[in-house]
Rosetta silent file (secondary structure, phi, psi, omega in degrees, C-alpha in Angstrom):
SEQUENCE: XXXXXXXXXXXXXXXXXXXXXXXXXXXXXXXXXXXXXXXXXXXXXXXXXXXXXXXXXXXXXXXXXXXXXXXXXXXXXXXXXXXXXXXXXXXXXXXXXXXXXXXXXXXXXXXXXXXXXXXXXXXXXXXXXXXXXXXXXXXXXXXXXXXXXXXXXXXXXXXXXXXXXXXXXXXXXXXXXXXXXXXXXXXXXXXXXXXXXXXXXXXXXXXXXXXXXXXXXXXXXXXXXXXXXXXXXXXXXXXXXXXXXXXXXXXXXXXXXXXXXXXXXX
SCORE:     score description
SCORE:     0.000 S_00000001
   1 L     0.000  129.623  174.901  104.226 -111.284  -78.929 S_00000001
   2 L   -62.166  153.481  141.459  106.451 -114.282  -80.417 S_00000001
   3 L   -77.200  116.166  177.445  109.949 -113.969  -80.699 S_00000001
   4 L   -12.888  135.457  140.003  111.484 -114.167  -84.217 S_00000001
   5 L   -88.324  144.630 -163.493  112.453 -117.553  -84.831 S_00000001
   6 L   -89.303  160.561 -172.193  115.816 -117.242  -86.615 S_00000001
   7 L   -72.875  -55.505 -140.017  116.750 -118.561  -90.288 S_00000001
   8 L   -58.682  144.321 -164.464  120.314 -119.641  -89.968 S_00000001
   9 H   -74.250  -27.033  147.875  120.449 -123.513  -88.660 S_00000001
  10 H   -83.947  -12.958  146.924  122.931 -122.885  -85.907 S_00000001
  11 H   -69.037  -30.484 -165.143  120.975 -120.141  -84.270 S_00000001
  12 H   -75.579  -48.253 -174.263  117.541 -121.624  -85.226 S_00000001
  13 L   -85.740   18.947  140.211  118.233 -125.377  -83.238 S_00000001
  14 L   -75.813   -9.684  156.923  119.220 -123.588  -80.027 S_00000001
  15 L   -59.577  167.057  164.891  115.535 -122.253  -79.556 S_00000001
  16 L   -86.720    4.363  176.780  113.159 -124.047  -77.617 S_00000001
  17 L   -97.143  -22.324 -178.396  111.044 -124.483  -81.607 S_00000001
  18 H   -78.323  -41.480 -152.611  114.289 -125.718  -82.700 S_00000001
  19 H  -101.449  -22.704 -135.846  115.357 -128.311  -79.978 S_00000001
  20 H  -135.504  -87.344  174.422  111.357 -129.118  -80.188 S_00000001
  21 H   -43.290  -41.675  163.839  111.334 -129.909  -84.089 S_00000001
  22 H   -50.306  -82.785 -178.552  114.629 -131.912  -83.839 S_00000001
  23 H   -23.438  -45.205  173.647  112.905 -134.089  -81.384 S_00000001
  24 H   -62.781  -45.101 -152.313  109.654 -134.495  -83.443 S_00000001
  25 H   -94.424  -36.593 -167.049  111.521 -134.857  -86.405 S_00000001
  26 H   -55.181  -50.773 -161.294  113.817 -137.453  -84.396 S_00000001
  27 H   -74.968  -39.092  175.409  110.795 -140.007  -83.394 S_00000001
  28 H   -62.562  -30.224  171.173  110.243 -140.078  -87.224 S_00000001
  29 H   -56.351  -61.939 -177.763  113.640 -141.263  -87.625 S_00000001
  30 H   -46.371  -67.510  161.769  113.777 -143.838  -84.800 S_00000001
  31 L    -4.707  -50.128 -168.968  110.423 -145.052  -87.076 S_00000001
  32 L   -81.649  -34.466 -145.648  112.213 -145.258  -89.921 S_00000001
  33 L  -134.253   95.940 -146.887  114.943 -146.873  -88.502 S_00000001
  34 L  -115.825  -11.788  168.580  114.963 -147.977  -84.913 S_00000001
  35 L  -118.705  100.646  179.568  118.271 -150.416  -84.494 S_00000001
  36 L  -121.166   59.894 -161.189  121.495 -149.267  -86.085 S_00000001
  37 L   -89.523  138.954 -174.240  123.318 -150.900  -83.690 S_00000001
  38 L    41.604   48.988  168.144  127.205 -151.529  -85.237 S_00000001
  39 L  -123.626  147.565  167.062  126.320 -149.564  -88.404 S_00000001
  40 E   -93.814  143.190  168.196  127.793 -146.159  -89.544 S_00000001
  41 E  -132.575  133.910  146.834  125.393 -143.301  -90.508 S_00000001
  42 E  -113.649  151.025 -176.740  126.680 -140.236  -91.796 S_00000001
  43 E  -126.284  124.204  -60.089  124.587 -136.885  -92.106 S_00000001
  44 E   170.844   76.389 -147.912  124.846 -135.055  -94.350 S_00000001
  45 E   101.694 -112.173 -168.161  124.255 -130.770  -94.635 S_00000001
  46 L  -127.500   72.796 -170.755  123.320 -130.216  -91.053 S_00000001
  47 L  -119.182   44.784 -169.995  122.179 -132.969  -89.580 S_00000001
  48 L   -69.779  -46.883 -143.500  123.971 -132.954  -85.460 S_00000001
  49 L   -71.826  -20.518 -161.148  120.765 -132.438  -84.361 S_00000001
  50 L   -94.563  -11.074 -132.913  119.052 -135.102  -85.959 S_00000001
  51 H  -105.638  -22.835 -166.690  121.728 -137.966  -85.153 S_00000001
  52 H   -74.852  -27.802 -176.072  120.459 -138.242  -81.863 S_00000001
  53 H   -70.724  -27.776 -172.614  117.997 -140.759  -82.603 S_00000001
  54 L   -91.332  -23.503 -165.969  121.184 -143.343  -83.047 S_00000001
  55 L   -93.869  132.120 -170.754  123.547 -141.903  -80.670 S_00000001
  56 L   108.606  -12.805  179.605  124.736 -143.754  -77.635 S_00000001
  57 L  -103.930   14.075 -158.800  123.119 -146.860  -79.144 S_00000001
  58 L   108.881   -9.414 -174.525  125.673 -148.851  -81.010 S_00000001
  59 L  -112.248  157.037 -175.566  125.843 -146.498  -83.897 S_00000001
  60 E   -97.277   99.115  164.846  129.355 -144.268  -85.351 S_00000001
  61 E   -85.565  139.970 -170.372  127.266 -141.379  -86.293 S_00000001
  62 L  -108.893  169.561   20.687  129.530 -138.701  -88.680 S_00000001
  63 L     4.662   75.124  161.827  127.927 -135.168  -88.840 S_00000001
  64 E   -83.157  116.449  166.643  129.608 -133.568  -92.483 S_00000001
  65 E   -96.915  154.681  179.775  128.259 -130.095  -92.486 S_00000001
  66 E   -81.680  140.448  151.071  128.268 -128.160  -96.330 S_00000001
  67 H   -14.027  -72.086 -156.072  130.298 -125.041  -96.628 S_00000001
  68 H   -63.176  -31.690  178.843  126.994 -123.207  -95.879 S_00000001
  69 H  -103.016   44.801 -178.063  126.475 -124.498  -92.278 S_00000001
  70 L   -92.882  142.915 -169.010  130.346 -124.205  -91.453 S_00000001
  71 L   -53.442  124.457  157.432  130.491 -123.172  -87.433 S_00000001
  72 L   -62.447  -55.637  156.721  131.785 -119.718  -86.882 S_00000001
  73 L  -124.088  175.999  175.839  134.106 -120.268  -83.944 S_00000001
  74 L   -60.337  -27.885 -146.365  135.118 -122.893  -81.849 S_00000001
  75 H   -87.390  -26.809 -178.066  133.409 -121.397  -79.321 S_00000001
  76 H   -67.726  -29.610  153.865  130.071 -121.296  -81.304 S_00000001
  77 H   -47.178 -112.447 -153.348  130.812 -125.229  -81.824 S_00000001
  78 H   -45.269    3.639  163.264  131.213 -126.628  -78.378 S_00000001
  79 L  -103.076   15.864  171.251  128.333 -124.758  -77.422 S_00000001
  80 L   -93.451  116.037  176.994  125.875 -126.659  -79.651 S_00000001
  81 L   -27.589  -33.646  173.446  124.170 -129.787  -77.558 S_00000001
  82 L  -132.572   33.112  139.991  125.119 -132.481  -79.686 S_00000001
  83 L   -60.223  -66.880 -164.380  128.858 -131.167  -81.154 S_00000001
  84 L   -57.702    6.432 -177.465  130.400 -132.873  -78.220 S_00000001
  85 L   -93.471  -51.571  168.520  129.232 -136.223  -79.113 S_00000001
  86 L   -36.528  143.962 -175.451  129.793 -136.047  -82.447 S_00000001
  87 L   -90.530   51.482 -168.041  132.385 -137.064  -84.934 S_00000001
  88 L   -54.507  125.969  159.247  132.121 -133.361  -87.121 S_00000001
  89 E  -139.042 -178.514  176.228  133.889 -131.950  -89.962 S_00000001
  90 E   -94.127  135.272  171.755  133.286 -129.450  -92.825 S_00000001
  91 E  -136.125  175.686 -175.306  133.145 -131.497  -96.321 S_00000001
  92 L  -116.354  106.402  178.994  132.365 -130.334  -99.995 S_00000001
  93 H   -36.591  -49.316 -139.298  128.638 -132.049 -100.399 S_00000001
  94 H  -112.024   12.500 -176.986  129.530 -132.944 -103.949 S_00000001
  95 H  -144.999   38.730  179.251  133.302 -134.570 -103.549 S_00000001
  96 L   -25.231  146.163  174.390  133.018 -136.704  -99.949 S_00000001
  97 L   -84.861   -4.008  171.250  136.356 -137.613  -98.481 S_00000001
  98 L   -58.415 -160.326 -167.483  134.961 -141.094  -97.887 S_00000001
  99 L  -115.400 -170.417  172.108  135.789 -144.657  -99.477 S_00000001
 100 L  -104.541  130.361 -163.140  133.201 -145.970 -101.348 S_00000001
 101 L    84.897   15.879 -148.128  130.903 -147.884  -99.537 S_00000001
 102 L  -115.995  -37.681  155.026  131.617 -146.612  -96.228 S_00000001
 103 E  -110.912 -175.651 -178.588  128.391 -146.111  -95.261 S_00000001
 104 E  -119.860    6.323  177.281  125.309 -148.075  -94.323 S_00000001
 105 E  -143.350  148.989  161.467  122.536 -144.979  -93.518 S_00000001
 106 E  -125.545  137.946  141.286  122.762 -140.785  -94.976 S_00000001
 107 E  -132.111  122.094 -169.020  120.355 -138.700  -93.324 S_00000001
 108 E  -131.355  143.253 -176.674  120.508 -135.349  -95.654 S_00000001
 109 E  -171.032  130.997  170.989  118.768 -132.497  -94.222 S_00000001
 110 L    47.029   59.792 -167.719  119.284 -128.540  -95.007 S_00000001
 111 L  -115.605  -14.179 -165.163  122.251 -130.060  -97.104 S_00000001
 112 L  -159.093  145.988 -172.717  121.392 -128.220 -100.843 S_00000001
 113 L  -126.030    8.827 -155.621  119.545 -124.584 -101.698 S_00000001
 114 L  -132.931   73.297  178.078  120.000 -125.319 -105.768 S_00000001
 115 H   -28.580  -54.858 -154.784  117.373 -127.818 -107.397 S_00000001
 116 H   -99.224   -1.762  161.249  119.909 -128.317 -110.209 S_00000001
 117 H  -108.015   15.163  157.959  122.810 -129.159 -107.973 S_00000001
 118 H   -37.273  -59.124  -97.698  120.376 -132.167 -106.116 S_00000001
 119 H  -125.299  -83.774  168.532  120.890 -134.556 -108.704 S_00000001
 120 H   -14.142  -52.529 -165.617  125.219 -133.849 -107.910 S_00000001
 121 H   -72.144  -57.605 -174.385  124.830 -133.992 -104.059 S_00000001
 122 H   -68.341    8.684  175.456  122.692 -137.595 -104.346 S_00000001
 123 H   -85.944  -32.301 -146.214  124.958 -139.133 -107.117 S_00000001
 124 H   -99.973   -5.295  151.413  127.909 -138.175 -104.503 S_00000001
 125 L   -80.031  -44.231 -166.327  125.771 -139.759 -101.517 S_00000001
 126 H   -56.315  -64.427 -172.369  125.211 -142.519 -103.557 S_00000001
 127 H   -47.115  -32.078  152.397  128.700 -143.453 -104.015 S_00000001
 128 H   -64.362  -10.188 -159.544  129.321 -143.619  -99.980 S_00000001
 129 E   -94.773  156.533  148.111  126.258 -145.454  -99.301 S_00000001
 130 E   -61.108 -149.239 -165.901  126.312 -149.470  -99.611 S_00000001
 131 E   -92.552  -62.875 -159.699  124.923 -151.573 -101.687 S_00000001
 132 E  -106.281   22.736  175.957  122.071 -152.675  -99.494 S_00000001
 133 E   -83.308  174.697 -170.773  122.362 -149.136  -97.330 S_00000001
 134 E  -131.715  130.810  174.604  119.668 -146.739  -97.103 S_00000001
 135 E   -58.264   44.352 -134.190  119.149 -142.803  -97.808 S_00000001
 136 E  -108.420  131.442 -145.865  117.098 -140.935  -95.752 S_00000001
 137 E  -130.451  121.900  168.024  116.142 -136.651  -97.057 S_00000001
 138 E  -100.351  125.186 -159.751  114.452 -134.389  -95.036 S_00000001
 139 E  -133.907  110.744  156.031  112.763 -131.886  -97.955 S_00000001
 140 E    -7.335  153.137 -160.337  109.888 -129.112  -98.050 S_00000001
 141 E  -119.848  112.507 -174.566  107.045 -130.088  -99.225 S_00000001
 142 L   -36.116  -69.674 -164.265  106.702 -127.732 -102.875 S_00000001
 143 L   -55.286   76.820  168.103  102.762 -127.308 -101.675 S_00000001
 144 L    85.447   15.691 -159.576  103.263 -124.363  -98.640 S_00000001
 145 H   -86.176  -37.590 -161.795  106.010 -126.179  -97.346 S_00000001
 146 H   -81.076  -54.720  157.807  108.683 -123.731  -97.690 S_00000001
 147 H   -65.397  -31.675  160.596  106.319 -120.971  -96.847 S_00000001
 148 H   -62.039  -58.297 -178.845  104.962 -122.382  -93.535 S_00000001
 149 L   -77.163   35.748  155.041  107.976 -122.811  -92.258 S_00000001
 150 L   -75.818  142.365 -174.912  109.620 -119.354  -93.307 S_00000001
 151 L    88.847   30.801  169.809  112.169 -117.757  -90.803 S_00000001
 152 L  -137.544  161.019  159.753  113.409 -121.469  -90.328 S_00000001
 153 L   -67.120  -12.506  176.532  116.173 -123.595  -92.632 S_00000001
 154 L   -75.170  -18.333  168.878  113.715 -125.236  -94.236 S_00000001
 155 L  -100.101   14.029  161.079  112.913 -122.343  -96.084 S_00000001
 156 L  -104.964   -1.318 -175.679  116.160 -122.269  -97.835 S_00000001
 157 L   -96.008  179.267 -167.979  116.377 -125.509  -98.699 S_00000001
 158 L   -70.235  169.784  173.856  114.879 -127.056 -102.135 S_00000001
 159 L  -129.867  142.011  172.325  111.365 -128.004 -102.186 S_00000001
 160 E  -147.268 -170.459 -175.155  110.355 -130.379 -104.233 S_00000001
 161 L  -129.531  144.492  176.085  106.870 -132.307 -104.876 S_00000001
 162 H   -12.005  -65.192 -175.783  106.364 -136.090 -105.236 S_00000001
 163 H   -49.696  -55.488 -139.522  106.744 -136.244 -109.328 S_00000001
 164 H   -62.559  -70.491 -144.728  109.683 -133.930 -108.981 S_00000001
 165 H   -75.899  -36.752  152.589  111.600 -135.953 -106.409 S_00000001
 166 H   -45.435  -25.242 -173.973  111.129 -139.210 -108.328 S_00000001
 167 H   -82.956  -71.843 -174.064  112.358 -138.209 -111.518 S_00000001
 168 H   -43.052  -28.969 -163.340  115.600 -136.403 -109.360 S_00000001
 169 H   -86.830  -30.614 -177.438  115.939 -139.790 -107.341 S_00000001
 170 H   -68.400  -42.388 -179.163  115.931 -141.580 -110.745 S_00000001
 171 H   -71.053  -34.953 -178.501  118.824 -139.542 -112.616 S_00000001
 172 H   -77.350    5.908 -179.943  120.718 -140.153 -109.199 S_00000001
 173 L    73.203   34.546 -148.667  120.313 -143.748 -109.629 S_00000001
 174 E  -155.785  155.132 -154.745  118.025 -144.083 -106.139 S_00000001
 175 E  -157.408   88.484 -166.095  114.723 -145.338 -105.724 S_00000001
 176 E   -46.956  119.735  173.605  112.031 -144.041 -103.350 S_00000001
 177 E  -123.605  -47.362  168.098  110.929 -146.913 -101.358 S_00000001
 178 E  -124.409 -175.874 -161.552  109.099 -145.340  -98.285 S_00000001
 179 E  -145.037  125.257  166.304  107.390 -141.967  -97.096 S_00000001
 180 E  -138.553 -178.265  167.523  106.388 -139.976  -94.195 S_00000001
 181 E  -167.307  157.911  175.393  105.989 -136.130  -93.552 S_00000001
 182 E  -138.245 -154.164  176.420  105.564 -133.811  -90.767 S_00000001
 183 L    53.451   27.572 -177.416  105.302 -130.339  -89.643 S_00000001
 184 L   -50.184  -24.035  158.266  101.535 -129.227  -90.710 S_00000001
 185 L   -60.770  139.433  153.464  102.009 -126.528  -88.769 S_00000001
 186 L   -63.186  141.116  176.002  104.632 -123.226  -88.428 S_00000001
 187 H   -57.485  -11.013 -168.058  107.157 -123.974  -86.203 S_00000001
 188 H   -65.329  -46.814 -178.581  106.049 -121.100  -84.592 S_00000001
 189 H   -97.525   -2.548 -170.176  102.514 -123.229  -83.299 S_00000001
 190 H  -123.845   22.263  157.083  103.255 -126.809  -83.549 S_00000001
 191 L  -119.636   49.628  154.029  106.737 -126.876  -81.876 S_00000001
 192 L   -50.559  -30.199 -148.376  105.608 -125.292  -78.769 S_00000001
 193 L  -131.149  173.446  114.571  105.402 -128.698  -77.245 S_00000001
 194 L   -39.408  -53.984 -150.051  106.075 -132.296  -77.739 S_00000001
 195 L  -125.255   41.300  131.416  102.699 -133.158  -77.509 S_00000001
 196 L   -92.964  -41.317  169.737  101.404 -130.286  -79.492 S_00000001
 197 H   -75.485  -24.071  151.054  103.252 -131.216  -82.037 S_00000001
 198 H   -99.766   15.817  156.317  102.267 -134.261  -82.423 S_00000001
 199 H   -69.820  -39.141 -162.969   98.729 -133.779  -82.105 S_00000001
 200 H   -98.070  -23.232  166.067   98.751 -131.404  -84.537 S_00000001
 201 H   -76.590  -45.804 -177.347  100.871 -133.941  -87.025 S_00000001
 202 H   -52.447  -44.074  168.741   98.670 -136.726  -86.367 S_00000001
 203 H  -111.308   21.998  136.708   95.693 -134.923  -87.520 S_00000001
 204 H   -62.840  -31.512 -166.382   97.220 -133.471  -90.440 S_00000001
 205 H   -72.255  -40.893 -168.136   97.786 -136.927  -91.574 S_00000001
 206 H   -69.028  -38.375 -163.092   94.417 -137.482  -91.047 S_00000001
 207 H  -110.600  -18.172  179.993   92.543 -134.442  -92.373 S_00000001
 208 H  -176.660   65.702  147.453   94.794 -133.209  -95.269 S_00000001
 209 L    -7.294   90.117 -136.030   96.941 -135.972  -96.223 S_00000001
 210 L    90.486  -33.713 -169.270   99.726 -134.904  -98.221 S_00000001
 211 L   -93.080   24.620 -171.957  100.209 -131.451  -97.050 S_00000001
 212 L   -77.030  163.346  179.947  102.995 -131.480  -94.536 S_00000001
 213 L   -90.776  -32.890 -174.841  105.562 -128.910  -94.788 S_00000001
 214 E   -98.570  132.535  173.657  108.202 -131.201  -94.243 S_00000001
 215 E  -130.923  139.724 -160.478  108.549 -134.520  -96.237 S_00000001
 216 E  -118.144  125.595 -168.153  110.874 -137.462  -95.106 S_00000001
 217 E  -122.961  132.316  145.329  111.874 -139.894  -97.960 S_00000001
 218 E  -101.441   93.169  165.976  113.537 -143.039  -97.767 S_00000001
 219 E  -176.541  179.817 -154.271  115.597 -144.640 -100.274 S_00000001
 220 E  -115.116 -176.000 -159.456  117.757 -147.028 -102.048 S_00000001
 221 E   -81.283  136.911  167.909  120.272 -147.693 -104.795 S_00000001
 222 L   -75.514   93.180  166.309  118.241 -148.333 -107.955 S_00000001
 223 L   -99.664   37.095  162.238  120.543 -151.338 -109.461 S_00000001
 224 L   -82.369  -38.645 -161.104  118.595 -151.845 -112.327 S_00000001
 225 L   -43.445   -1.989 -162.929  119.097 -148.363 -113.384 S_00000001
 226 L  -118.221  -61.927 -130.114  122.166 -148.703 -115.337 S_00000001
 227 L   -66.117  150.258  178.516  121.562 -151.601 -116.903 S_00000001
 228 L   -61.826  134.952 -169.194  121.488 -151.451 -120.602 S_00000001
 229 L  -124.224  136.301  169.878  118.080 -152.768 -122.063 S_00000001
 230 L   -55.402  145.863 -179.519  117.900 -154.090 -125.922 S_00000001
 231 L   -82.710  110.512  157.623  116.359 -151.585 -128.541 S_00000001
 232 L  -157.288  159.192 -157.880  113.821 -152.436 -131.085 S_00000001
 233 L   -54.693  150.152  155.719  112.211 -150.965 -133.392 S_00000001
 234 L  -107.804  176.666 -172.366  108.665 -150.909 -132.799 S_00000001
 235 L  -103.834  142.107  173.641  106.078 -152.219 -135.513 S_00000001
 236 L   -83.617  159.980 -159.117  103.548 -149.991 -135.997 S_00000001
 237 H   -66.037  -18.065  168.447   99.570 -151.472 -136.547 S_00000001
 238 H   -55.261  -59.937  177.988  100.160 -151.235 -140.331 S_00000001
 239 H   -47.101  -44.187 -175.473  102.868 -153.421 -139.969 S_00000001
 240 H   -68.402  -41.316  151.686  101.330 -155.943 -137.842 S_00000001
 241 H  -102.684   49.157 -167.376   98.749 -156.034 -140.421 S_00000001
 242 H  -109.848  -73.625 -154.434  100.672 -156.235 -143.013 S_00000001
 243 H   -75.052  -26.520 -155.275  103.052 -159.190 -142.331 S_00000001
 244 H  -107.849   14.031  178.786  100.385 -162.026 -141.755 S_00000001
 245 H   -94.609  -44.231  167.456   98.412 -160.710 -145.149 S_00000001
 246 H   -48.185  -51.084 -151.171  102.342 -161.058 -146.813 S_00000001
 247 H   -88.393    0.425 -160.890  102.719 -164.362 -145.394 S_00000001
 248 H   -88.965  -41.691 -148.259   99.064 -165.385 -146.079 S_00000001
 249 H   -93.767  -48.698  158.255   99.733 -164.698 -150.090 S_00000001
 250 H   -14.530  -82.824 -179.715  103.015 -166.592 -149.719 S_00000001
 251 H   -57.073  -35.555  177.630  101.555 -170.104 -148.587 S_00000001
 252 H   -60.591  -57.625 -179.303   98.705 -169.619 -151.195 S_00000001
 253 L   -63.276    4.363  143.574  101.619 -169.095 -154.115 S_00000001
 254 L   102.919   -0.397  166.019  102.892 -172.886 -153.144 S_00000001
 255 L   -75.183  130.385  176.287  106.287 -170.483 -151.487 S_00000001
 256 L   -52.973  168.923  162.686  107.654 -171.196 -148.025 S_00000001
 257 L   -74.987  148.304  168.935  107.322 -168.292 -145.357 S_00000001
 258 L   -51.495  132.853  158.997  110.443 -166.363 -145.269 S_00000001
 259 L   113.092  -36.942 -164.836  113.296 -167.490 -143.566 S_00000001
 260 L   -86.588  149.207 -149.134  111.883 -171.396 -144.132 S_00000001
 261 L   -78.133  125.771  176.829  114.001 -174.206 -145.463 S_00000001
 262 L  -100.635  149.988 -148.537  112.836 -176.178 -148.547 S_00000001
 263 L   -99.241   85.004 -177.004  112.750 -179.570 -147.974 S_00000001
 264 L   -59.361  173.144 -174.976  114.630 -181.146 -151.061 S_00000001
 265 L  -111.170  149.325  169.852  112.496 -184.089 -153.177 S_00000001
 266 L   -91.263    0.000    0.000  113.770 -187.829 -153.630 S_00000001
């Protein structure tokens, strides 16, 4: 008989399916990203566990956990595997205490449970990240994602589906540039292992494309998005065939086209 995996995110990565999906979920990171040597990352919801792909390698990884994942005691802290490494604090997702600019990587994971406060948390990433920094969102996949993975954090966080998260990345002024996903499985069967689970990712990818429970996003500041673009009217096909039958009757009546100069006579 399995043992319950648990929801809540500091009981759930002290399992051996938890400490087993970090890892999995880790190698995708290193993937995205594999030298952040004298760069800051901060992460953003609960994201200790995931940090690990950078730490010890040149990078000042921050761990801000949300209100919802703040540690119960001290004692329950220091006794998580990567708290002692870590720089930690508690922050308010939607008002960082950073500068602007401060960092040059986010990795947000189990960071928002509210679809309509997304759009809040990634304007208020945006504003920490650099110019030329990069985003990276670990999300549910709307299609089963949320449901495979129940009795995990992933099934409290939002789910969203391709369309969905473009349109959300677009009001935040962010721009989807690359894509991966994982987890075809329950955590229950594919993070037995290492090398179950990725056997079992690998030929999800293969066999039903799309369908991961988990989907990992990558992306940057859109800085076209603000800019203002001129308005004009458009002409509708009456108009268009309109104007060169106007200017047609014009030139016939011995009249210039509008707007043209007459030439005086000597």
């Amino acid at each position: 008989m399995h043992k319950a995996i648990p929801s809540s995110a500091d009981a759930f990565y002290q399992t051996h399916e938890g400490q087993t999906c970090a890892a999995l979920l880790r190698e995708r990171l290193q993937w995205f990203w594999p030298d952040l040597r004298g760069q800051r990352v901060l992460g953003l919801g609960y994201a200790g566990p995931y940090l690990g792909a950078w730490r010890g390698r040149g990078a000042l990884c921050i761990s801000a956990r949300t209100p919802d994942h703040r540690p119960e005691s001290a004692n329950a802290q220091t006794s998580m595997p990567f708290s002692a490494c870590d720089r930690e604090c508690v922050v308010d997702p939607y008002a960082l205490p950073f500068d602007e600019d401060a960092f040059d990587r986010i990795v947000l994971v189990h960071a928002c449970a509210e679809e309509d406060q997304m759009v809040p948390l990634l304007r208020a990433a945006g504003r920490v990240l650099k110019d030329d920094g990069r985003l990276l969102m670990i999300l549910p996949n709307r299609l089963g994602g949320r449901l495979r993975q129940k009795n995990t954090p992933f099934a409290q966080d939002v789910a969203c589906s391709r369309t969905g998260l473009r349109t959300m990345l677009g009001h935040a002024m962010l721009l989807a540039e690359r894509r991966d996903e994982a987890l075809f499985l329950p955590a229950r069967q594919a993070c037995t292992s290492m090398g179950r689970g990725r056997r079992s990712d690998i030929a999800g990818k293969v066999l039903s494309p799309g369908l991961g429970s988990l989907m990992l996003v990558e992306a940057v500041k859109d800085v076209f998005s603000g800019t203002p673009l001129p308005v004009r009217s458009p002409r509708t096909w009456f108009k268009k065939m309109l104007c060169p039958a106007q200017e047609t009757a014009t030139q016939k009546s011995g009249g210039p086209p509008e707007g043209a100069s007459r030439i005086p006579e000597t």
